[in-house]
Each structure stands twice: as C-alpha cells, then as structure tokens.
C-alpha positions in Angstrom: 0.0 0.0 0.0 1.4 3.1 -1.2 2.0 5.8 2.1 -0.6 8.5 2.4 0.8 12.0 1.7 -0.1 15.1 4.3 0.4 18.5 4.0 -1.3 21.1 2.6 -1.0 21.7 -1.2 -2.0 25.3 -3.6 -2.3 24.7 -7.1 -1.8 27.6 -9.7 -2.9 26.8 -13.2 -1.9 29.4 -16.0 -2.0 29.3 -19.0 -5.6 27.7 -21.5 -8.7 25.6 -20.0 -6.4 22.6 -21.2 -3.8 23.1 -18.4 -7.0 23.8 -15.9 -8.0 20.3 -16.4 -4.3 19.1 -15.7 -3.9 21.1 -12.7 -8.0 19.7 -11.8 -6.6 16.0 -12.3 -3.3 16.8 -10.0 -5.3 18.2 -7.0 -7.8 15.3 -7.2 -4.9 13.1 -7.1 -3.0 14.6 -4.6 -5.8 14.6 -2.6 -6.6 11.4 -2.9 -3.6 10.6 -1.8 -4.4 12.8 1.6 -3.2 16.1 1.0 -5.4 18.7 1.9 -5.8 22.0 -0.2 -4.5 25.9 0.6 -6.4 28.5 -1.0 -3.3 31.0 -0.5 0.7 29.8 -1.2 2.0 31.5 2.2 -0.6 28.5 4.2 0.9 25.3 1.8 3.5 23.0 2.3 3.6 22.3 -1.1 3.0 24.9 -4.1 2.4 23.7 -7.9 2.4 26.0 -10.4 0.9 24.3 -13.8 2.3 26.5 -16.4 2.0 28.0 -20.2 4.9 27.8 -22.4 3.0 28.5 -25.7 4.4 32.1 -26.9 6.9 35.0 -25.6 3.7 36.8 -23.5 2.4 33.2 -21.9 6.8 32.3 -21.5 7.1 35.7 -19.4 4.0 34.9 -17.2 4.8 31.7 -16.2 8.8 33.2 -15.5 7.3 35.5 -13.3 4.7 33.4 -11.4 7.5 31.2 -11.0 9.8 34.3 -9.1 7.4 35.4 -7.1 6.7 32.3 -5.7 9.9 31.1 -5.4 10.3 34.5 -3.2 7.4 33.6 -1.3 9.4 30.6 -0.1 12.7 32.3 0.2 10.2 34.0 3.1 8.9 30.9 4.3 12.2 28.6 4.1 12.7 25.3 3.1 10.0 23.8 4.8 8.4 25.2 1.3 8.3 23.0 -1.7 8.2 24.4 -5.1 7.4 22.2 -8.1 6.3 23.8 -11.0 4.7 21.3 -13.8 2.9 21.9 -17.4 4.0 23.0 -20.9 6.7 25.6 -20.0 8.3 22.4 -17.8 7.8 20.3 -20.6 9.7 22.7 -22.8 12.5 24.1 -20.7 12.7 22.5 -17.8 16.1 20.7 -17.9 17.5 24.0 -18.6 16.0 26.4 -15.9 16.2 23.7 -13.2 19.7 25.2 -12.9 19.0 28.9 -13.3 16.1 28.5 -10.7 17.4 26.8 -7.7 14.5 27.7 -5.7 12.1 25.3 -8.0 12.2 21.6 -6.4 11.3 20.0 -8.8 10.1 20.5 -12.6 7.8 18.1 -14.7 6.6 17.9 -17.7 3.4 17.5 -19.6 4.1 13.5 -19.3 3.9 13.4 -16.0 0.9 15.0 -14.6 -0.8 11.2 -13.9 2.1 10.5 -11.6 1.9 14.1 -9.7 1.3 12.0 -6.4 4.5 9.7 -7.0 6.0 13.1 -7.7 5.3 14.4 -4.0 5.9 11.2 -2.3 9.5 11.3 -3.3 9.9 15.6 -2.3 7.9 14.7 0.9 10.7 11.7 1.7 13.5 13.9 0.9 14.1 14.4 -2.8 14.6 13.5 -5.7 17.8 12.3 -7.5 16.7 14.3 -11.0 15.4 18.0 -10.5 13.7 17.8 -13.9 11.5 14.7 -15.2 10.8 15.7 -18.6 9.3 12.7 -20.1 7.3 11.8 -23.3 4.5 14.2 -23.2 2.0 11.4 -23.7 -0.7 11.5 -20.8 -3.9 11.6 -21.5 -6.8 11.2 -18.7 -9.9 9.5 -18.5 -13.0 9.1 -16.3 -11.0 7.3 -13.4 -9.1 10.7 -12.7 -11.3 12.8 -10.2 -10.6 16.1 -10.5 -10.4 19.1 -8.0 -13.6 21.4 -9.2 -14.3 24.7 -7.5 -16.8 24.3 -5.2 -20.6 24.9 -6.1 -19.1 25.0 -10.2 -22.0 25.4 -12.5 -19.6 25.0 -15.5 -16.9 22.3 -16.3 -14.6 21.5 -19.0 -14.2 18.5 -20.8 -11.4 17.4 -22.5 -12.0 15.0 -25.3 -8.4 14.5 -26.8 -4.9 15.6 -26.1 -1.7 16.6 -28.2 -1.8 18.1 -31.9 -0.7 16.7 -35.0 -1.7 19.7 -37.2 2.0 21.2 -37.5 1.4 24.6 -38.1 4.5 26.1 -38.9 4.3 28.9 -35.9 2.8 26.4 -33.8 5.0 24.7 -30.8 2.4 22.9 -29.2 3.0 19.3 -30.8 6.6 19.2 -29.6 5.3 20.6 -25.9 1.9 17.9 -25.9 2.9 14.9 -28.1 0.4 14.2 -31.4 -3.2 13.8 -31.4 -5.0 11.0 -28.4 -8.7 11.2 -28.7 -10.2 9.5 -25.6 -12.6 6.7 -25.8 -16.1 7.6 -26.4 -17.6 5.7 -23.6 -14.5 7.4 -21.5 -15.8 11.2 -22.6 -19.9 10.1 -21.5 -19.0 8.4 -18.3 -16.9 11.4 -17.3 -20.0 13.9 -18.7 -22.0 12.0 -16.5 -20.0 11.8 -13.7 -19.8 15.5 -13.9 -23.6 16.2 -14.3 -24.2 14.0 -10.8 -21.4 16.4 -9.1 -24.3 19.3 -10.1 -22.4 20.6 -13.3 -25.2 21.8 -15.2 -22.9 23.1 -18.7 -20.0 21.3 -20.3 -17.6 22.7 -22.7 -15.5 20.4 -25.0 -12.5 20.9 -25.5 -8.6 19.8 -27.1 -6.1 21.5 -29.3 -8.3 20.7 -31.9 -11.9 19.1 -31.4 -12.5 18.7 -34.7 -9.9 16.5 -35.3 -11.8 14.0 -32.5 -11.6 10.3 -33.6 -9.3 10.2 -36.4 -6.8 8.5 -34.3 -9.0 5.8 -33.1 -9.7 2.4 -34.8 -13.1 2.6 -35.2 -12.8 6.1 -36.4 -15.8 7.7 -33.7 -17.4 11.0 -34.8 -17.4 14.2 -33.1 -20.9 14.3 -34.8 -21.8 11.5 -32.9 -20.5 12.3 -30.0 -22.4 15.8 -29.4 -25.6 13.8 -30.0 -24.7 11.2 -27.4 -23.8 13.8 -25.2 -26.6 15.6 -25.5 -28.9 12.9 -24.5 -27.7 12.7 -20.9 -30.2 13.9 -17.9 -29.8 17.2 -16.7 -27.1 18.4 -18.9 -28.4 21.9 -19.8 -25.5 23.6 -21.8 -22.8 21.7 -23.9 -20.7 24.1 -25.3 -18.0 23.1 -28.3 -14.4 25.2 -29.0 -11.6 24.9 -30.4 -13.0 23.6 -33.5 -10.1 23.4 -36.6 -12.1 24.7 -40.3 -10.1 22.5 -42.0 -11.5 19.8 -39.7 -15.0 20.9 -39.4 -17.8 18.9 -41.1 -21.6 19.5 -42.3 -22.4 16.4 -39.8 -21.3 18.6 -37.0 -23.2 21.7 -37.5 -26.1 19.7 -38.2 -25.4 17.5 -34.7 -25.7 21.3 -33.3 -28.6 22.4 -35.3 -30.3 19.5 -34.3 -30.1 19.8 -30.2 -31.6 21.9 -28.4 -28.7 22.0 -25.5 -26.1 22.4 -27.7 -24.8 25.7 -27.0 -25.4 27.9 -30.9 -22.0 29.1 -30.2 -18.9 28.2 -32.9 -15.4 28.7 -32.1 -13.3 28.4 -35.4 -9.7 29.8 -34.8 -9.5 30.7 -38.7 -5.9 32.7 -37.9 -5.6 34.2 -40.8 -7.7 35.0 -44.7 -4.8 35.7 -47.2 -4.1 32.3 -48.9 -0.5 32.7 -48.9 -0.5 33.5 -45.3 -2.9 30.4 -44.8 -0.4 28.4 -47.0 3.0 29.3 -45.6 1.0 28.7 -42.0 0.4 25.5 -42.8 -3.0 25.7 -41.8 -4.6 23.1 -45.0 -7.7 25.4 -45.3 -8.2 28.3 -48.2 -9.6 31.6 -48.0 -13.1 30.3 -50.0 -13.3 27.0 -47.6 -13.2 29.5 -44.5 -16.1 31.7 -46.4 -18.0 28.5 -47.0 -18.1 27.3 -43.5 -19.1 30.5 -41.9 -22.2 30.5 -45.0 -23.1 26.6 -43.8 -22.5 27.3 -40.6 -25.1 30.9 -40.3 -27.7 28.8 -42.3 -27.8 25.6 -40.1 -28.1 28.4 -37.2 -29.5 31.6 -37.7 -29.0 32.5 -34.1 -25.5 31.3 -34.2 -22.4 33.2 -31.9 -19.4 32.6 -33.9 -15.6 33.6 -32.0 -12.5 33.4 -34.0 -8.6 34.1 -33.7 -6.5 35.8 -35.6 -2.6 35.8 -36.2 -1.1 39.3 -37.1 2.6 40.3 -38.1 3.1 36.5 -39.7 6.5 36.4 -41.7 5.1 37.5 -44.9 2.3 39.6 -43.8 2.5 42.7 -46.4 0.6 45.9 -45.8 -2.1 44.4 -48.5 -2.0 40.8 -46.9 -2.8 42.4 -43.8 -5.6 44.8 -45.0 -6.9 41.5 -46.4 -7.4 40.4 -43.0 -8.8 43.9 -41.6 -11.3 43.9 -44.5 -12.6 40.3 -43.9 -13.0 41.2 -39.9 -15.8 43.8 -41.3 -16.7 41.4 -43.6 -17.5 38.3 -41.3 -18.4 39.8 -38.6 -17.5 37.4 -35.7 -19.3 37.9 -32.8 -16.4 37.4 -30.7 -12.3 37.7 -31.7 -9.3 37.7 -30.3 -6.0 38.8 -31.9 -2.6 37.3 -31.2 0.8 39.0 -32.5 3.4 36.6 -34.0 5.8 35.2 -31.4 8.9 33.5 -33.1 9.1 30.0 -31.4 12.2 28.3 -31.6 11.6 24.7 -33.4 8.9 25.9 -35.1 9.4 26.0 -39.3 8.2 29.8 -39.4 10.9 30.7 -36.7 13.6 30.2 -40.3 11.0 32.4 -42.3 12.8 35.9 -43.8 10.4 38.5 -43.9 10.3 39.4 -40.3 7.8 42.5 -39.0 8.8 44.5 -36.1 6.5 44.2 -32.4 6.0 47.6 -32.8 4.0 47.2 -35.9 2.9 43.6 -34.7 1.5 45.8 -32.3 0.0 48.4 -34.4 -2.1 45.8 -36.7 -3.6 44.2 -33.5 -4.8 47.1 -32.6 -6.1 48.1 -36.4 -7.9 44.5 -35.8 -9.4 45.2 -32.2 -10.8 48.4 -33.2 -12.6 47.5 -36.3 -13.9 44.3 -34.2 -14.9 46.3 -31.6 -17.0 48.2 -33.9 -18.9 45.0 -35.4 -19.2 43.4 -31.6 -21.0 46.7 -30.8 -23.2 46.5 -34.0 -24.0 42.8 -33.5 -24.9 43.7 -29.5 -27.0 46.2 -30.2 -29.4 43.9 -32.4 -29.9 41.7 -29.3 -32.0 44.5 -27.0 -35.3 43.4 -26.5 -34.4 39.9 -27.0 -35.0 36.8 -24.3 -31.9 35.3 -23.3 -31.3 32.3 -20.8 -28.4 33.1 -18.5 -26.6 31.2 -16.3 -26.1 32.4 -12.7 -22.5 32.9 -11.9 -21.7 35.6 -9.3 -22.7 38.9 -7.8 -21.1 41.8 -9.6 -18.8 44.5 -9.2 -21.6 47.3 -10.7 -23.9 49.1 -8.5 -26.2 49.3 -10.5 -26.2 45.4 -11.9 -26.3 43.1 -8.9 -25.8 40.2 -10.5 -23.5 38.5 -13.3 -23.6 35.8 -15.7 -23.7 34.4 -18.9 -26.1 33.3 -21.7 -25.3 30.9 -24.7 -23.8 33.4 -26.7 -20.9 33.9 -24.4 -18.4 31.2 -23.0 -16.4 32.3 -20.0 -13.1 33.6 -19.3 -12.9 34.6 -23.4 -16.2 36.5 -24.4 -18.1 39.2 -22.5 -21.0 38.5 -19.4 -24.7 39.1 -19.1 -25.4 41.7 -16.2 -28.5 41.6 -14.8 -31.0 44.1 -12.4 -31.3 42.5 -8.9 -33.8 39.3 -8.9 -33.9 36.2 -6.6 -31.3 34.0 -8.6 -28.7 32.0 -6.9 -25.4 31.4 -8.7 -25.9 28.5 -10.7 -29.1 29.2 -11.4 -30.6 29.5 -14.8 -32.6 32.6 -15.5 -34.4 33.9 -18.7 -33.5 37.3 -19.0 -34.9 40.3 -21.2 -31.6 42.4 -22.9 -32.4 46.1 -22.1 -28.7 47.5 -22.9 -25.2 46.1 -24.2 -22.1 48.1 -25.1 -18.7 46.5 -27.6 -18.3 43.7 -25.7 -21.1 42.9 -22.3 -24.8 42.5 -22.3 -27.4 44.2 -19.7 -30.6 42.5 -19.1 -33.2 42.3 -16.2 -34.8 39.0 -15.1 -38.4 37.8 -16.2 -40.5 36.3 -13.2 -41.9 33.3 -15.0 -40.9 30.2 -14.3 -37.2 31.0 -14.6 -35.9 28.1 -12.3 -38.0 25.3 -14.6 -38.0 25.9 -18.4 -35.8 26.6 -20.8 -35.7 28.8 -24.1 
C-alpha cells in the first residue's frame, strides 16, 4: 500500500482551459492521496504551479509566477516545496532547473498522472533528477477525479490531447505529443459523472476538437458524439471550442442544429484570410473554404455566436495581406475575436522564415484588428436588445447598478463578455431567462423575467 501524503498543497494553473484540467486532475490526485488543499501559497506546504509555455507573452507569465513564488518561499524557508509542472516544464525545464534553484522540482506534460509519485519522493527527501521531462503522452480518462471549484456550475471537458496539425508557428506538438482522442464511452462516463457532481454546462475541449476520432480504430465522430452527449439527464449547456475549419464537417453543424442544449455558439480559430499567409502557416484550409463554413455554418443556425482568432505580423504579412485580413474582420463579422501578434518559437518552421515584422508594428495591426472588431461586436450587440436570453447564474457583480453577473449561450467564459442583470432572486448557478435592455462593444445588460425561470428553458 502506497504511504498516504499530508500537508497542505496550492495549485496555480496558468495558462488555456487545457492546463486547468491538468492542474484539476493533479489536485484530485494529490488529494486522494491525503493532501489537503490551501487557497493562499503562504498557508501550503507544497505549491504547484501548472504553467503555459505557448508564446513570448504566456513564456514571461509563467517566469514571473514562478519568481514570485519562489520568493514567497525564500520568506517561508525550506519547509516550502516548489514544483512547477505543465508545458513551460515540458519545454525548458532541464534547462531552468539550474537557473532557478529555488524550484524543487520541474515536470513535464508526461507526467501530470504520476503528480502523487512526484510528492511522495519531495515529501521523503528528494529526488535524485530536478527535472523529469518525459514523453508528453498522458492523457486522462473518467478514473481521474478532478479538483472542481466548489458549487461550479460549468466544467470543461477534455476529449483528446496533443496536436498533429504542424502549423508552422505552432510549438504545441513538440510541448503535448500528437493527437489522443479519448474513448467515447471514457468522454460520456466522465460527462456523467460531472452532471451528478451538479455541473449543469459542459464545454468540449482539445487543441483541436474537430480533429476527434481520427486517431482511433473505429474512427468515432465528433458528430456522434455531441448527440450522445446531448442525451444525458440534466445536462443543460454543452458548449464546443476549439474547432479546426479544416476539420469541421456539415455532420457537425447539423449534430448542433439539431439539439436543443447544444450551445449555438462556434469557435473556429480561422488565424488568418490571405491564402498565402494560410499556405506558408500551414494551416490546409483556403480563404473560399473558410467563407464557405461561416455560409453553412449561419444557415444551419441563424442564431449562431461565432468567436474566431487571428494571427497578425506573420512572416510574410505585407501591408495588403494584412488589410486582407482587416477587411474580412468587417466582412465576417465574428461575434467574438481575439487577436494574437506573432511570437517566433524556436523549433517551429516559421521561426527560419525571412520576412520578419517588427513588435512595434505587430502591435500596431492588433490594434487596427481590435478596433474595427470592436466596432462590429457593438453593431451585433445592439441587435440583441429586447431579445429573451437564458443566463446562467454565476456571481454577484462589481456594478452598482447590476447586482448580479452571468452568462447566456452566446458567451463562454473567461474569453467572451458577461450578461449583467438588475437585482432578482437567482442564486449562482441558477438558470434565469433574461430580457436584454442595454449592451455596449463587448457585455450585455438584461433584467430577469418572473416566469418560471428556475424550470423551463428557451
């Protein structure tokens, strides 16, 4: 029998909803393996810190988390243990293990199933290698409880891990290993298991959804899967990102179409609209097939929220490639979009490419991009006053003159804007149908209808 652990442990996850669920499946198995949890790093024993090592921005988060926390136990002593796990681990941790003494230990992406092996060997003493960078081939299933915040309404659900798109800026296969779609039975036991721990929406997720199944020997659908999904009891909200467009398929936007609590929302990172762009990317999609999927995808669902995200100062981004881009932001009108500036990624093909744009005008075309989307997100708001929305419940608010906070299908959390609504008796996690009375570039306003709210949906 393997020794029980004790202590207190504080978990900070950086970084996308993919590392959440890592850091999720480390507390639940470090405390299962009797570790109890600290809210604040000064009252652990133990501090993880799950981090990003995607781009330059995500790099320099993580560094810093990592310093301040590694001052924090400087303060404390070495009754502190520092471990810091996840992608920038995976990426450089054989090589800052030395330039950061006060780190105990690093592990990589690989590793996050044997977290509690991990802190057995720090809580005995040590451990003879500082860094454990392994394979990055983990991937979870339904047998990994995870550590969810308590009373969570929402949950993420990760349905495959790794990438084997190779984009040419992209570093993320090298960081997470190639594409492991989980077993279909896995991905509904766990949606169930979730929906019986009171999680009343579930958003999919993976590097790339749409690329669900293709790795698998009987080749499952992600089609197939929404539906079965869909069917279970008491799921309210199921909620699909991170879908590829040169993966997407009619048979999934009907699968949406077709279900009533499948979240009308579509996110489709398209990156970029110049073909040559899209070419020297890598990204196996064309200009026309990105028009075509947003004109299948608004005729399936009128009602649909689409989010997308752009790529700006790409090695080979002229002035005219790039007003390419601006003008097609007018054009498509997302209804959400985030912009990212090129960051040059060392073992990536497009770190060799010539062409090179300076951050200053990276920066200056972001901005272009952000200001003529927050134009069209301010149009498309505005069209929803005096529409019905069903919001979820999730907190009281920071405005006066809102008391409460939430969101409604349209948006999905942490990326897209909230739902602020006029006092009412709703409890957080709570689903309420709403009335939208106001809504600026980016948040709606809305004030709740008294009929029925707890019981039927839209």
């Amino acid at each position: 029998m393997k020794k029980l652990l004790s202590g207190k442990l504080h978990i900070l996850s950086l970084g996308c909803s993919k590392n959440l669920i890592d850091s999720e499946v480390m507390g639940g198995l470090a405390r299962a393996s009797g570790m109890t949890m600290a809210e604040r790093p000064q009252d652990a024993d133990v501090v993880l810190i799950n981090t990003c090592g995607f781009i330059g921005p995500a790099k320099e988060e993580s560094l810093e988390a990592i310093l301040t926390l590694a001052q924090i136990k400087k303060q404390r002593g070495r009754d502190l243990k520092l471990v810091v796990a996840g992608c920038l681990a995976q990426r450089y941790g054989k090589a800052l293990s030395s330039e950061i003494p006060e780190a105990d230990l690093w592990i990589g992406t690989g590793e996050v199933g044997r977290i509690a092996e991990h802190l057995r060997r720090l809580d005995a003493g040590g451990t003879r290698r500082k860094a454990i960078v392994s394979k990055p081939d983990f991937l979870m299933t339904s047998r990994h409880e995870r550590l969810l915040p308590s009373g969570a309404a929402t949950a993420y659900l990760k349905i495959s891990d790794g990438c084997s798109n190779r984009c040419a800026y992209c570093a993320i296969p090298s960081i997470r290993g190639r594409a492991r779609s989980r077993r279909p039975d896995d991905i509904l036991r766990e949606a169930e298991i979730l929906v019986g721990r009171g999680i009343r929406e579930i958003i999919l997720i993976g590097q790339d959804t749409t690329a669900y199944g293709s790795d698998l020997k009987n080749r499952p659908t992600l089609s197939g899967l929404l539906s079965d999904l869909s069917a279970i009891p008491g799921l309210r909200w199921l909620r699909l990102l991170y879908a590829h467009p040169a993966h997407i398929t009619p048979d999934v936007l009907e699968a949406m179409a077709g279900r009533e609590n499948i979240c009308r929302y579509l996110d489709l990172p398209v990156q970029h609209i110049d073909d040559a762009i899209l070419h020297a990317m890598n990204r196996r999609v064309s200009s026309e097939m990105i028009r075509e999927i947003l004109r299948q995808a608004r005729s399936l669902m009128p009602d649909l929220a689409l989010r997308t995200s752009l790529i700006v100062g790409f090695p080979g981004e002229t002035q005219k490639r790039f007003e390419r881009l601006l003008d097609f932001v007018a054009e498509a009108r997302f209804d959400h979009l985030g912009v990212f500036t090129y960051s040059r990624e060392e073992g990536t093909p497009a770190a060799d490419l010539p062409s090179r744009i300076s951050e200053k005008e990276k920066d200056r075309r972001r901005d272009a991009i952000m200001s003529e989307q927050a134009d069209v997100s301010y149009a498309v708001n505005q069209t929803l006053i005096g529409s019905v929305q069903e919001v979820l419940m999730e907190g009281i608010s920071d405005r006066p003159d809102f008391a409460r906070v939430g969101r409604c299908r349209r948006q999905a959390p942490d990326v897209d804007g909230v739902t602020y609504l006029k006092k009412g008796p709703a409890a957080i996690g709570d689903f309420v149908r709403c009335r939208i009375t106001g809504a600026d570039h980016y948040d709606l306003f809305g004030e709740i209808l008294f009929d029925n709210y707890r019981k039927k949906p839209l």
